[in-house]
ROTI-478808 format. One line per field, with one value per residue (C-alpha): residue number from 1; residue in one letter; x, y, z. Coordinates in nm, 4 decimals. Last residue first. Layout:
BEGIN
nr: c(NUM;...)
rest: c(A;...)
c1: c(X;...)
c2: c(Y;...)
c3: c(Z;...)
This chain:
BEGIN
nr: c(381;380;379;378;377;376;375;374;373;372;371;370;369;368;367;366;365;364;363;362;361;360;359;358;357;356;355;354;353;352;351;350;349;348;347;346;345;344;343;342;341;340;339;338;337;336;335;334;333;332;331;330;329;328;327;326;325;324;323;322;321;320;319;318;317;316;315;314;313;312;311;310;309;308;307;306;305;304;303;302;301;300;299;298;297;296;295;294;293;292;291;290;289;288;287;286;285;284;283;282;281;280;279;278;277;276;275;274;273;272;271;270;269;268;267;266;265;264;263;262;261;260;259;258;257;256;255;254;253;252;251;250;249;248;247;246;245;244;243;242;241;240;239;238;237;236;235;234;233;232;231;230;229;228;227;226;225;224;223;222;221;220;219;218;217;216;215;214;213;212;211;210;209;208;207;206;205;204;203;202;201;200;199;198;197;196;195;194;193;192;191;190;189;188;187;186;185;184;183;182;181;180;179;178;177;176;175;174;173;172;171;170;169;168;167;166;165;164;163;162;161;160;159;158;157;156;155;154;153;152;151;150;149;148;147;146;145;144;143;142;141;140;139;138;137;136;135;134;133;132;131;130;129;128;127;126;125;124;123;122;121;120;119;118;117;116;115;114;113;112;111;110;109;108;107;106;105;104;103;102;101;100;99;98;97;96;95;94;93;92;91;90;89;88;87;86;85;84;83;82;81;80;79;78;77;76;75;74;73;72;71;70;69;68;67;66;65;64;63;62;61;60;59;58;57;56;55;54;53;52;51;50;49;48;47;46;45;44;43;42;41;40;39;38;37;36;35;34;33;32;31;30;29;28;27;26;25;24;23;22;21;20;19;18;17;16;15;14;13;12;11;10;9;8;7;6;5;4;3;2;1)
rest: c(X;X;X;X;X;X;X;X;X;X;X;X;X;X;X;X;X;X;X;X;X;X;X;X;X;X;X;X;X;X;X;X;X;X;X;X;X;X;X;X;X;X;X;X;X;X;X;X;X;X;X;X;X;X;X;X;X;X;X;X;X;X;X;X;X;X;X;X;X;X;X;X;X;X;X;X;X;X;X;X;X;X;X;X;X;X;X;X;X;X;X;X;X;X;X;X;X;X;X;X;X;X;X;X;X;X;X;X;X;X;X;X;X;X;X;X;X;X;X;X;X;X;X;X;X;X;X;X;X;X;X;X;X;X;X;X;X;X;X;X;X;X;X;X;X;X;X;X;X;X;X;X;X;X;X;X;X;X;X;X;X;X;X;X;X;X;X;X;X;X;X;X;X;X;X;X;X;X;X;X;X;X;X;X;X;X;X;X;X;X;X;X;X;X;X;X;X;X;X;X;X;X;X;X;X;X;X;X;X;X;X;X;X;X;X;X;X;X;X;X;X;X;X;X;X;X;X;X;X;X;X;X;X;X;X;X;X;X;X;X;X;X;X;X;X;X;X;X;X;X;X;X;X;X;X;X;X;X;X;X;X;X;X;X;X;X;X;X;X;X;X;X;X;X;X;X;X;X;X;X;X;X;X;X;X;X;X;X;X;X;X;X;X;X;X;X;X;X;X;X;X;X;X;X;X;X;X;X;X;X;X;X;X;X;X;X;X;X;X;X;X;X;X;X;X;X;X;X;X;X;X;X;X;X;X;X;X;X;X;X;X;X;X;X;X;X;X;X;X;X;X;X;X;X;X;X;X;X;X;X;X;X;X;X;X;X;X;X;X;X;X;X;X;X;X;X;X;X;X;X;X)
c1: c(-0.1230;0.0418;0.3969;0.5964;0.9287;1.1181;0.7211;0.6438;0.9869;1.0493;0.6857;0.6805;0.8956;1.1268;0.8671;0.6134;0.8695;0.9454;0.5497;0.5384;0.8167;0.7485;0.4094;0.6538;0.8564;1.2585;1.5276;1.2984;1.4497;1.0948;1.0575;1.4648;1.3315;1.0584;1.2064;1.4992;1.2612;0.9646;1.2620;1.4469;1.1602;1.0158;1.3457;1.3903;1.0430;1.0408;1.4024;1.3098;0.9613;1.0923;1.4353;1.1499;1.0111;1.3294;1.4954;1.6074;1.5344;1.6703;1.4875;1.3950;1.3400;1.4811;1.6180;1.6112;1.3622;1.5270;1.8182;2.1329;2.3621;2.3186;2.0190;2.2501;2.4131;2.0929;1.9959;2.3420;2.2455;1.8571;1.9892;2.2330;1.9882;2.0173;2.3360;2.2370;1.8844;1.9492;2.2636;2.0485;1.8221;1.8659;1.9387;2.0415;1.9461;2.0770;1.9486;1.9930;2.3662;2.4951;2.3009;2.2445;2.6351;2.6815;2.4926;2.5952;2.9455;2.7340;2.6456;2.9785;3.0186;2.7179;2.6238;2.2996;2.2109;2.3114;1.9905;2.0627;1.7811;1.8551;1.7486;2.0391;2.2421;2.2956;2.5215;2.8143;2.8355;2.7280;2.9412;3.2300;3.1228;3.0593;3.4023;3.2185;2.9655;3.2561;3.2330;3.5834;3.6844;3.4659;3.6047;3.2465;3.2346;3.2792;2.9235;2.8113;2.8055;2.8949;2.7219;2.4731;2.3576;1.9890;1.9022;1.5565;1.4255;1.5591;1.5542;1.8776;2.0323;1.9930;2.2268;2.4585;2.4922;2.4847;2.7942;3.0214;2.9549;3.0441;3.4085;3.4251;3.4389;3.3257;2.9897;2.9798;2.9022;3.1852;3.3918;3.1548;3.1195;3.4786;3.4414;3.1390;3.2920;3.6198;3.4121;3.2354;3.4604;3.6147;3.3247;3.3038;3.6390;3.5835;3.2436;3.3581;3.2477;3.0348;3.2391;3.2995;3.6247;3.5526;3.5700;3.3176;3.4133;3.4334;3.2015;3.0867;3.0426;2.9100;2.5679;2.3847;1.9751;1.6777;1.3708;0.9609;1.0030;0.6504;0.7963;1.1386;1.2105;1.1601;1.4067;1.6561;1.6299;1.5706;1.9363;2.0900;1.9984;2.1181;2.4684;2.4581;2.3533;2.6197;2.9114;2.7637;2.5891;2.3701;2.1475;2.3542;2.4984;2.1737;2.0741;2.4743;2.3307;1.9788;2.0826;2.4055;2.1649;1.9037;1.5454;1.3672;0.9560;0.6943;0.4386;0.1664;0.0756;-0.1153;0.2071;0.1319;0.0520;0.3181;0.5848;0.3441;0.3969;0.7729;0.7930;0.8958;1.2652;1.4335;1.6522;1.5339;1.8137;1.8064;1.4456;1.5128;1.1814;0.9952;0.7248;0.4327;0.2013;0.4395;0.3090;0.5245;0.2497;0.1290;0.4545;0.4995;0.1701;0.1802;0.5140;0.4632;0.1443;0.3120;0.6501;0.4946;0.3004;0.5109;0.8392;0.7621;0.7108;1.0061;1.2364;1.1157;1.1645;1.5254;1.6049;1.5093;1.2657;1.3652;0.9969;0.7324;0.5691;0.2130;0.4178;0.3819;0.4786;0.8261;0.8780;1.0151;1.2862;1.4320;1.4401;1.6517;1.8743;1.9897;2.0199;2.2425;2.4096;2.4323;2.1339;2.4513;2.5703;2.9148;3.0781;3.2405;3.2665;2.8902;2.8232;3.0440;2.9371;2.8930;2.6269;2.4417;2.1472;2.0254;2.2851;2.0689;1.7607;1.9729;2.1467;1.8049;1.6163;1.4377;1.0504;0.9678;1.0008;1.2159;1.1742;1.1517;1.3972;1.3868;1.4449;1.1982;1.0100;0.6889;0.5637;0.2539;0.1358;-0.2170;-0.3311;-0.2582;0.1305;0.0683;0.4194;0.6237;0.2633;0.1898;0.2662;0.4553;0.2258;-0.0031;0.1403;0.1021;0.0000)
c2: c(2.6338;2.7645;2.7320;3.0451;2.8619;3.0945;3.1442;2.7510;2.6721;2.8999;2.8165;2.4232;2.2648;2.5456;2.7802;2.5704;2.4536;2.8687;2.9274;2.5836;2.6987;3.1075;3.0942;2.9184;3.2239;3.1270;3.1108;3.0270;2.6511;2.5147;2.7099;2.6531;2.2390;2.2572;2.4007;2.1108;1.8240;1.9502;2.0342;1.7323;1.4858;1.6793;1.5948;1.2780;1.1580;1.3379;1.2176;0.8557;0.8691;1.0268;0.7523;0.4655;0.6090;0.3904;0.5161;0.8777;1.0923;1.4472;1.4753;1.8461;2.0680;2.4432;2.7396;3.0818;3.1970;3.0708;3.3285;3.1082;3.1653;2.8860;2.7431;2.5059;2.3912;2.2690;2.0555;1.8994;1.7882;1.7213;1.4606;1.2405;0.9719;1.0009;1.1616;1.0279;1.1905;1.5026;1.5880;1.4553;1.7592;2.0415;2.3074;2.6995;2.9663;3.2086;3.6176;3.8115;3.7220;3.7319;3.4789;3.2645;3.2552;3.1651;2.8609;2.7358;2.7969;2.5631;2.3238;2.2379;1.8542;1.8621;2.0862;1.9298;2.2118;2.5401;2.7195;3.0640;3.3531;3.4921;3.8378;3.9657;4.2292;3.9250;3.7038;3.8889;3.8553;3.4540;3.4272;3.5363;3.3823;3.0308;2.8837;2.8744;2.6074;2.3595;2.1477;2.1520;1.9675;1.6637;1.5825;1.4176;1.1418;0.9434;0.9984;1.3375;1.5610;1.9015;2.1524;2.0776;2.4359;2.5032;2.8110;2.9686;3.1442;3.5131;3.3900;3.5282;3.3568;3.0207;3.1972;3.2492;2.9396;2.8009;3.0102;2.8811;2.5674;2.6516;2.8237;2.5350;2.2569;1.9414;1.8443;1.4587;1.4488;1.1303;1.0860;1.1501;1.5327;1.5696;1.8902;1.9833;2.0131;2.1818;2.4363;2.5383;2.6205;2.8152;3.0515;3.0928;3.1839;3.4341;3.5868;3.6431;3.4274;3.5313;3.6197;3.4182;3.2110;2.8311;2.7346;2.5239;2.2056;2.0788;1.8588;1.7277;2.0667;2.2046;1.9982;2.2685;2.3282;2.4943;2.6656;2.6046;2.4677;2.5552;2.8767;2.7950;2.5229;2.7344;2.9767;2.7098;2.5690;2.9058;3.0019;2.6745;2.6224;3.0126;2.9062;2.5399;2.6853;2.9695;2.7432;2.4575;2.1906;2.1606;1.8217;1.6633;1.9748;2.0725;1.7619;1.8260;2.1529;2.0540;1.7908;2.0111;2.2635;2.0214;2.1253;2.1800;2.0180;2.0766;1.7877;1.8107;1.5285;1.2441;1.0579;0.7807;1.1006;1.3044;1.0546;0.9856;1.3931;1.4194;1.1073;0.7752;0.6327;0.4276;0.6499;0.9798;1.1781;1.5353;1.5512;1.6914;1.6631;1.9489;1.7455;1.8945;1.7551;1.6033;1.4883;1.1710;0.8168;0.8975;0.8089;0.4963;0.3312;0.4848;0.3204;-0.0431;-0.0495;0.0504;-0.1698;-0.5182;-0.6425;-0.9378;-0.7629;-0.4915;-0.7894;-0.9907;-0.6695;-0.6253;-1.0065;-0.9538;-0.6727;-0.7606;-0.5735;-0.2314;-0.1297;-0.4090;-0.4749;-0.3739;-0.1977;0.1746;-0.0148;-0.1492;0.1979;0.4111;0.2314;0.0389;0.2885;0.5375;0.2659;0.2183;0.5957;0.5967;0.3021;-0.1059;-0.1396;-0.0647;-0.4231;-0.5589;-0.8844;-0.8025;-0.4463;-0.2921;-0.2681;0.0069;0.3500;0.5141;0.7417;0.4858;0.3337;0.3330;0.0628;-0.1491;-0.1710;-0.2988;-0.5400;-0.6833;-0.7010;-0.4320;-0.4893;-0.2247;0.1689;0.3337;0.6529;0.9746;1.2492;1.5243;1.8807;2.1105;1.8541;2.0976;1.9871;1.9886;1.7236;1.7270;1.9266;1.8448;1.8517;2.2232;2.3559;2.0031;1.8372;1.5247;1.1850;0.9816;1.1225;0.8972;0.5482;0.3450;0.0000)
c3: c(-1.4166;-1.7168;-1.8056;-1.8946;-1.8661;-1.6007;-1.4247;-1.3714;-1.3058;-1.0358;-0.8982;-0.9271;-0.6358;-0.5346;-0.5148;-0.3937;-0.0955;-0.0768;0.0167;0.2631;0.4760;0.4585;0.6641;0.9661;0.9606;0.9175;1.1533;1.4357;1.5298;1.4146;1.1227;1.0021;1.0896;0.8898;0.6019;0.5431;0.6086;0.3993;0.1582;0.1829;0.1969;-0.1647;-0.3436;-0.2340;-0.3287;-0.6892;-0.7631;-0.6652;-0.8362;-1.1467;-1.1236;-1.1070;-1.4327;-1.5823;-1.9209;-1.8472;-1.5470;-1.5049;-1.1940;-1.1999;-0.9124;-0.9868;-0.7854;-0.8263;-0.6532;-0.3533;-0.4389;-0.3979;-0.1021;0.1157;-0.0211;-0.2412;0.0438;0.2440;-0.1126;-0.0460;0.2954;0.2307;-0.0360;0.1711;0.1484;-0.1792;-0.3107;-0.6760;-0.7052;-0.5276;-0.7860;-1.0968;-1.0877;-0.8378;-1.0965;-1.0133;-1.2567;-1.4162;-1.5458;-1.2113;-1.2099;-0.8007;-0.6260;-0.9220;-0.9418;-0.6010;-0.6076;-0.9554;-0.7442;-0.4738;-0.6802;-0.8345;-0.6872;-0.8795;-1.1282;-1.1987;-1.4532;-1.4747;-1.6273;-1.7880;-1.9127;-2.2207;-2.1922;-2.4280;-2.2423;-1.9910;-2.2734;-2.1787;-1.7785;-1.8030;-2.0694;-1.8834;-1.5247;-1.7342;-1.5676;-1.2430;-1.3603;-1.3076;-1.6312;-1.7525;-1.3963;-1.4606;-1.7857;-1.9946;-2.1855;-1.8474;-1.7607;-1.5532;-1.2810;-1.3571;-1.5666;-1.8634;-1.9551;-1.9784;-2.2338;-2.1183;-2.4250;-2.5259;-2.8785;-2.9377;-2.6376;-2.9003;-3.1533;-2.8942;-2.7455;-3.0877;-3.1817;-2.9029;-2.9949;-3.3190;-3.2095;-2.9338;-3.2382;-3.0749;-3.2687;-3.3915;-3.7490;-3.8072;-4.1464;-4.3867;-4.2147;-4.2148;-4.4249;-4.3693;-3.9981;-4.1547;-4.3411;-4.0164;-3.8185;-4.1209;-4.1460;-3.7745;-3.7575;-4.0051;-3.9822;-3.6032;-3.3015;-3.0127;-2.7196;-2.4027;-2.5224;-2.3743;-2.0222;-2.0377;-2.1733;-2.4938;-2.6151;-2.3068;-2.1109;-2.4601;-2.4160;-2.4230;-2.3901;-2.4977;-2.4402;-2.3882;-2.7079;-2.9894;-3.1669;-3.0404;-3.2640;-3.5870;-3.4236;-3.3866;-3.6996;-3.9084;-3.7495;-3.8565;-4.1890;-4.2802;-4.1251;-4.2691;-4.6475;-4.6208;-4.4830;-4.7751;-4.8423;-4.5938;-4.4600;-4.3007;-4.1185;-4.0145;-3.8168;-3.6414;-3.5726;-3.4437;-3.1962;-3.0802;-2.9438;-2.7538;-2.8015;-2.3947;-2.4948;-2.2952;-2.2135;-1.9485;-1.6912;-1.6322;-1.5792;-1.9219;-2.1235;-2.0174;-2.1111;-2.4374;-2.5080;-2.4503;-2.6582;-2.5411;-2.5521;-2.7542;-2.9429;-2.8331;-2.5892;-2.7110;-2.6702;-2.3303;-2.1607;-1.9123;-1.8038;-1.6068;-1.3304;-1.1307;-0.8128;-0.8735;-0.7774;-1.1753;-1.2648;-1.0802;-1.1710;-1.5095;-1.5909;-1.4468;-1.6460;-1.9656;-1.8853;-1.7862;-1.4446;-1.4160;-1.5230;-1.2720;-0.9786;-1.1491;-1.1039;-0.7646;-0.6077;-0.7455;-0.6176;-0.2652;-0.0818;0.0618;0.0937;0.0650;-0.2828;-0.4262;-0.7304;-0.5391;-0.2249;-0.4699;-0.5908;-0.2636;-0.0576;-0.3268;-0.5890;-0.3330;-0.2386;-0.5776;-0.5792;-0.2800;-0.4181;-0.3669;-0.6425;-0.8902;-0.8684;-0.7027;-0.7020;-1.0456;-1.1086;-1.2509;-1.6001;-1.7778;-1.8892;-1.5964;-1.5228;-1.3012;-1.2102;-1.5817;-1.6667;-1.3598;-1.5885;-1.9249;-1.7158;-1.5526;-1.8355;-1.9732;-2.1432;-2.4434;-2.4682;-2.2197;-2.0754;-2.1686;-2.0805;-1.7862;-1.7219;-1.5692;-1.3609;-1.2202;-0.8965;-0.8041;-0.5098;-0.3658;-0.0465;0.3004;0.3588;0.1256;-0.0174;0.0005;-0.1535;-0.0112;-0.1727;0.0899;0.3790;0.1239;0.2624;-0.0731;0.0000)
């Protein structure tokens, strides 16, 4: 049975949950079996070392304590009674049971990440919940660049892309941590450079259409600020594509401080070990945006910690629940549980020791939970 102190709203413990997920992915389509479920326990890229399995983690943990009653199983039960329990019952059903168990009513999904995965709007569908769609930068460029023929063909391509996209997007997002890192040169690139970027990726376009050039990267950040939609930056945590210490938020400051005169409004996501310099930086730019996704997720039980040092410093307007789940609803209910116990746990006790008013608790849980995203994103009640 599903104890429903579990499902209460962090902003109202008596009304019903709302939370808005501001950056997620689908999940996926058809039955997993047990390797394919545990590769989504972890951002590695490797199965598990020998002796070990990915259920022995803080998010393994997580999906143990707070699925199985929402399957009709006891909390913590073994792994293997669970899998054959969701196996039994079969992907759809297992999905709308544990989605619809989130309080999210709207999806913010990262169509990036589509092979094999549901649509923004059958995610939303099978979670009784609203679709929006964040378009992924490096999607749409290396998209354009099969299609063009030439500098002047990929350039014009790529503008009427991106603003195309954000006639129906909510906003968009970077993967230029990855490809790159962050600390790239602030200023949108000249005719030249940009020119010759792009020669060299039509160039060795036969040979692999993978994005990495910093000057291009550089000039779909840019392009994207034109549209004055919300631009999420991956920051941080991540799989082993990714060089952890190229992807500390702080190395944005530059952009952050150039990109302002444009109205693009900047989302550092995860950001984790980072999160407090994504901290400090949506205290100090009025324009970003601090993430909770992913970081609450994978520190667990340790979640209400690292949530505390995030509302250190940063403006609690400015700061964003998301899940970032991909492949297994479990990781919605996880990120949704974890998230909402740390905040009821975290504002409760700064009401009870005086620090803050006890009206303020449940008005900054909203905030955090659906507010922030609700009013950055322009999402409707």
């Amino acid at each position: 049975m599903v104890n429903p102190a579990d499902l209460v709203n962090p902003a109202d413990p008596a009304g019903p949950p709302d939370l808005v997920d501001h950056h997620c992915h689908g999940v996926a389509r058809g039955p997993l079996d047990e390797a394919r479920f545990l590769s989504y326990l972890t951002e590695s890229d490797a199965p598990a070392a020998d002796g070990t399995t990915f259920f022995d983690s803080q998010l393994g943990f997580a999906v143990r304590r707070w699925c199985p009653p929402l399957l009709g199983l006891p909390a913590h039960c073994p792994p293997a009674d669970y899998l054959a329990r969701r196996a039994a019952l079969g992907e759809e059903e297992t999905g709308r049971r544990l989605l619809r168990a989130t309080g999210i009513t709207d999806y913010v999904v990262d169509t990036g990440l589509a092979d094999g995965l549901t649509t923004p709007e059958e995610l939303a569908a099978a979670g009784g919940g609203r679709a929006h769609e964040i378009v992924r930068l490096e999607t749409v460029a290396e998209r354009t660049a099969q299609k063009a023929g030439s500098v002047r063909e990929f350039l014009d391509g790529l503008q009427e892309a991106v603003h195309e996209a954000a006639r129906t997007a909510v906003g968009f997002k970077s993967v230029a941590a990855y490809r790159h890192g962050l600390g790239f040169d602030p200023a949108p690139p000249g005719p030249g450079e940009l020119g010759a970027a792009v020669g060299r990726l039509l160039a060795a376009r036969d040979g692999g259409r993978r994005l990495t050039d910093p000057v291009l990267l550089r000039h779909l950040l840019w392009t994207a600020a034109g549209t004055a939609l919300p631009l999420q930056i991956h920051t941080g945590f991540g799989d082993p594509d990714l060089r952890l210490h190229r992807s500390d938020p702080a190395l944005l400051t530059d952009f952050i401080k150039a990109v302002r005169p444009t109205g693009c409004p900047l989302v550092l996501l995860h950001a984790y070990p980072y999160h407090r310099n994504a901290a400090y930086l949506a205290h100090v730019f009025p324009h970003v945006y601090a993430d909770v996704g992913l970081t609450l997720s994978y520190t667990g039980a340790r979640a209400a910690a690292v949530l505390a040092e995030v509302l250190e410093v940063a403006p609690f307007g400015k700061v964003l629940f998301s899940t970032d789940a991909y492949g297994l609803p479990e990781l919605y209910v996880a990120g949704s549980r974890l998230f909402t116990r740390a905040v009821r746990q975290l504002t409760q006790a700064w009401a009870d020791e005086g620090a803050w008013a006890a009206a303020d608790a449940p008005r900054i849980a909203a905030l955090l939970g659906s507010g922030n995203a609700r009013r950055l994103y322009g999402l409707a009640r």
